[in-house]
Structure formats: C-alpha cells, structure tokens
N, C-alpha and C positions, 0 to 999 in steps of 0.2 A: 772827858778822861784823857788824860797825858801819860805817854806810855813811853820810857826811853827803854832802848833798847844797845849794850856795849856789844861791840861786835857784831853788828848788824848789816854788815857791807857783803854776808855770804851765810852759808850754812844756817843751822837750827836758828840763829839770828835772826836774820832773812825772814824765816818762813815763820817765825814767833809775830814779826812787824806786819806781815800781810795779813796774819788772823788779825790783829787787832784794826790793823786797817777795816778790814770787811765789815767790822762791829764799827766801824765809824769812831773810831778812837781816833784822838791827834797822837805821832808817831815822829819820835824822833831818833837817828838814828846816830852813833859814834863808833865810827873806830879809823883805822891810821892808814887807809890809800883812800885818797881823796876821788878819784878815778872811777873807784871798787864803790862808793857812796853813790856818788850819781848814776849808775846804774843800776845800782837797789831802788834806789828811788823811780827810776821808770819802771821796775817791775814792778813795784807793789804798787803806783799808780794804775799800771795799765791792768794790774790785778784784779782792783778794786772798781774797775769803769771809770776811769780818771775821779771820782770821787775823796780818792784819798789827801789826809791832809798831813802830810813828810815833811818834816824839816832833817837835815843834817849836819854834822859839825866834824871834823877830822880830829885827830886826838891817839896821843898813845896812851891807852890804860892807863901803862907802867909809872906814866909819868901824872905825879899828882896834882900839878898846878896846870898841867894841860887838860887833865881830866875837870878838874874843878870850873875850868873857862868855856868848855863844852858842855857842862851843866848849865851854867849861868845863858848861854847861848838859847840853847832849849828850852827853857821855862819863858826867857824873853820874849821866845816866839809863841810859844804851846800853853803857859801857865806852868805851875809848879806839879812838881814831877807826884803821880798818883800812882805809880808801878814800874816800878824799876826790875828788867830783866838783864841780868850781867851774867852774858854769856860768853865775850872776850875771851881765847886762849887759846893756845899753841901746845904742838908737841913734836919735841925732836929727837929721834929714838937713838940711841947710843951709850954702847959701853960707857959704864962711870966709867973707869981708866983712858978710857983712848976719849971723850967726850971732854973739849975744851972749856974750862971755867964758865969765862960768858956767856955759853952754851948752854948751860945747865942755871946758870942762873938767870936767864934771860930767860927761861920758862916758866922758875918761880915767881919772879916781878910783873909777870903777865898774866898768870894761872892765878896767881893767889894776893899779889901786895897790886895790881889792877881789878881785881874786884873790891878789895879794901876800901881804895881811890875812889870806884865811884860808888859805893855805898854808903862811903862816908860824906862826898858831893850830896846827897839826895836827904841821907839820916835825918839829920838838924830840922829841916825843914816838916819833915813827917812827922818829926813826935813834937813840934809846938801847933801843928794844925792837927793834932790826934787822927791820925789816917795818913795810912800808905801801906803798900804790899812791894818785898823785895824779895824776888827768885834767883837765886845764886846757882848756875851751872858746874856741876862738878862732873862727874862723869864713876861709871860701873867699877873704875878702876884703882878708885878712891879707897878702894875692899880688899884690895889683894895687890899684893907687891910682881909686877912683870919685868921678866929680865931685861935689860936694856931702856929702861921707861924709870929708871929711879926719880928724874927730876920730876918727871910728869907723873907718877902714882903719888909722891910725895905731897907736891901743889896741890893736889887733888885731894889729897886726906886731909890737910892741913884746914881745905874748906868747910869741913863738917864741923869741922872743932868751934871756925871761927863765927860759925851759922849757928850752930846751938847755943853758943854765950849770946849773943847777939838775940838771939829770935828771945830768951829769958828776960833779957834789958829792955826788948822794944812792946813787949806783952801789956805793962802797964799804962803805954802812951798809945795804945791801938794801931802798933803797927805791925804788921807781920812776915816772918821771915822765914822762905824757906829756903829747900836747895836738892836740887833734882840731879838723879846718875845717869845719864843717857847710856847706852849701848855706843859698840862701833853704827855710824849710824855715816850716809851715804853722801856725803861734802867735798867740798874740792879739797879742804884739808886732810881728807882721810885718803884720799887718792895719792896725794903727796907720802904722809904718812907709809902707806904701804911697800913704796918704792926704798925703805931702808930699814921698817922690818924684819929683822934677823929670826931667823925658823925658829931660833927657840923660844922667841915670844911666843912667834906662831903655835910652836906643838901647846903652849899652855893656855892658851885663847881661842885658839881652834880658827875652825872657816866659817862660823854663821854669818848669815846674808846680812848685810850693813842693813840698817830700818831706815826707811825715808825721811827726810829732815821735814816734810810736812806732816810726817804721822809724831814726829816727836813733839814736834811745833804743838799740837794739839793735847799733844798729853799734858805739857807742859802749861799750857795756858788753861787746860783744865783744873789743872793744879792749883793754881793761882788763884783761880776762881772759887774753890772747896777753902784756901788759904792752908793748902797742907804743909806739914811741914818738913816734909822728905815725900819724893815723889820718883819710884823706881824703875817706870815703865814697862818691865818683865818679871814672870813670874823668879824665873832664873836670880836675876839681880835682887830680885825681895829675900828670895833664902841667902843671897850673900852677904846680904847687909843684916841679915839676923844670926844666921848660923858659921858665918864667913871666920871667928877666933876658932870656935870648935874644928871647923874644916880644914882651916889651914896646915896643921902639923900632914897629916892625910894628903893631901893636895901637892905638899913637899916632900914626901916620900915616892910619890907618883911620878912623880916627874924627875925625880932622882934617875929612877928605874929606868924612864923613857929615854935617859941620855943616858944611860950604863954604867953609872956611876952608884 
C-alpha cells in the first residue's frame, strides 16, 4: 500500500505518515521546505524501528505542474498512489481591509486550488485501476465564518463543496472521497497562528485545549479506513456541521452583545 501524504513535513501530516508507517505502508511525503522533509523522514523512520519505507519529494501545492512531478516521483519510487491524504494548508489571520491581496490569496491557492492539484495528480490513475481512497483536510471552521479568518474559513468551506461533487463522480469507479474538520489542534502552525489572533476571534472560538496531532492523526486514518465521508472528530464539531445554518443567526446575535454593539 502507497500512501502520499501533502503537507507532510509537520503537523497532522506528520503524524497521519507515522501511522501508516507503523502498518508498514510505503509513505511518501510532499510539501515545500526541503529541510522540514528530511527531518520528517528521520522521525517517522526512527518511529517505526528504522523499518519504515519514506520516500519524499519538495513541491508547492499551489503550484500544479510541481505538484504533478512530485506525484510522478512517488509512484516511481512506491507504486501508484493507493490513498491520498491532502492535508497541505496555511492560515494567516487578518482584517480583510488591512490584509494584503497576496495574502489572502495565497491561502486560497494553498487551502483549496493545492488540494485540487494534487487530487487531481493521483484521480486518473484511481478510477482506471477502480481503487483508491482520498482524505481532504478541511478544518472545524469550514462551519462558521471567524473574524479575521475570511480567507481561511472561506478555502475551508469551499472544500466541502468540492469533496461532495467529487466523492458522487468517483462512487462509480470505486474510489472514495472524503474530507475531515479537525479542531485547533496542537502544530507548530497553530503556535504561529496564535501569535496574531485578534481577541475577537478569540471571544468567538474560546480557549479549548488544542487536541494532539497524534490523536487526530488517528481519527483521521480511522476514517479512511470506515471510507467515511466526512469525519468530525468532536461531538461539538458534529452539531456544527448539522445544526451550524440554524445556529448561526443566534451565534451572531451573541457576540453582537459580547462586543456591545
């Protein structure tokens, strides 16, 4: 079994490639510091009792003909891709008005037109060998719009849309498609992330304890496993994604109040 993994140089990546390592999966990994690669790769070997079989390739998402050549990479070394986890993405908190163009769009071409990239690298392949599993990382926030997070709640919803057309297309050639909302959950990008945070994200997301990137790692590959097609990790996040249109006028009233407005 061939498992690539986008965004694999850190966080929920990371720890998604060390389970599968453990199961003796080949394991290949991409994203864009070459650096930040080689040193994924000695964790998850020395993880695994040097047993593990890592390959990696550098690549930016965003960019679809580098992502395509980092596909072709990985298969030449591992075999064709049998589970694709595209977990790739960024987020840079800031006012639409004062939050510079590139800014904002350089989250959507990584959040959402980089999972595109390499979903579409891997697609072709799965539905003429009828098998493959793709898990698209979206994140809790895909549900509710947070001040200062326009680009990144946006990218984020945008992935549901493009999972549920996708997972109906790929049903008839046995391939399946899902897409999981993680929690704040406990990465070096969230540590990043935190440090420009503005309170009133804060007061509308509160302080719960970020969840371990190994416990999500697990949920998520349990996911994969079931072939689910949304996979929520909290019970919190499962009423948002069912009840999240009802709640929202409510939710907006409340935090009206909380700012005195």
């Amino acid at each position: 079994m061939h498992v690539v993994v986008t965004g694999g140089s850190s966080g929920i990546g990371l720890e998604v490639a060390k389970v599968y390592a453990l199961r003796g999966a080949s394991v290949s990994l991409i994203a864009r510091n070459l650096d930040r690669l080689e040193k994924a790769c000695s964790e998850i070997e020395k993880s695994s009792g040097g047993r593990a079989k890592v390959f990696f390739a550098a690549a930016d998402a965003a960019v679809c003909t580098e992502m395509s050549s980092a596909i072709i990479a990985c298969e030449a070394v591992h075999g064709p891709c049998d589970i694709l986890v595209a977990s790739a993405g960024v987020v840079e908190p800031g006012w639409f008005h004062e939050q510079a163009p590139d800014l904002f769009e350089s989250q959507w071409q990584t959040n959402f037109v980089g999972v595109v990239n390499a979903v579409r690298a891997v697609y072709a392949g799965m539905r003429s060998r009828g098998a493959g599993r793709i898990m698209i990382v979206s994140s809790a926030a895909a549900f509710i719009g947070i001040p200062a997070y326009a680009a990144y709640c946006s990218s984020k919803s945008a992935l549901v849309g493009f999972a549920d057309s996708l997972r109906l297309e790929a049903m008839p050639k046995g391939v399946t498609v899902g897409v999981c909302f993680p929690p704040d959950t406990d990465t070096p990008q969230l540590s990043r992330e935190l440090e420009s945070r503005p309170k009133e994200a804060e007061l509308l997301m509160g302080r719960i304890k970020p969840r371990r990137a190994q416990e999500i790692a697990e949920r998520l590959v349990s996911g994969i496993d079931r072939r689910s097609a949304h996979v929520y990790f909290t019970a919190s996040i499962s009423a948002l994604a069912l009840f999240g249109a009802l709640a929202r006028p409510f939710v907006e009233i409340w935090y009206r109040l909380k700012l005195g407005r």
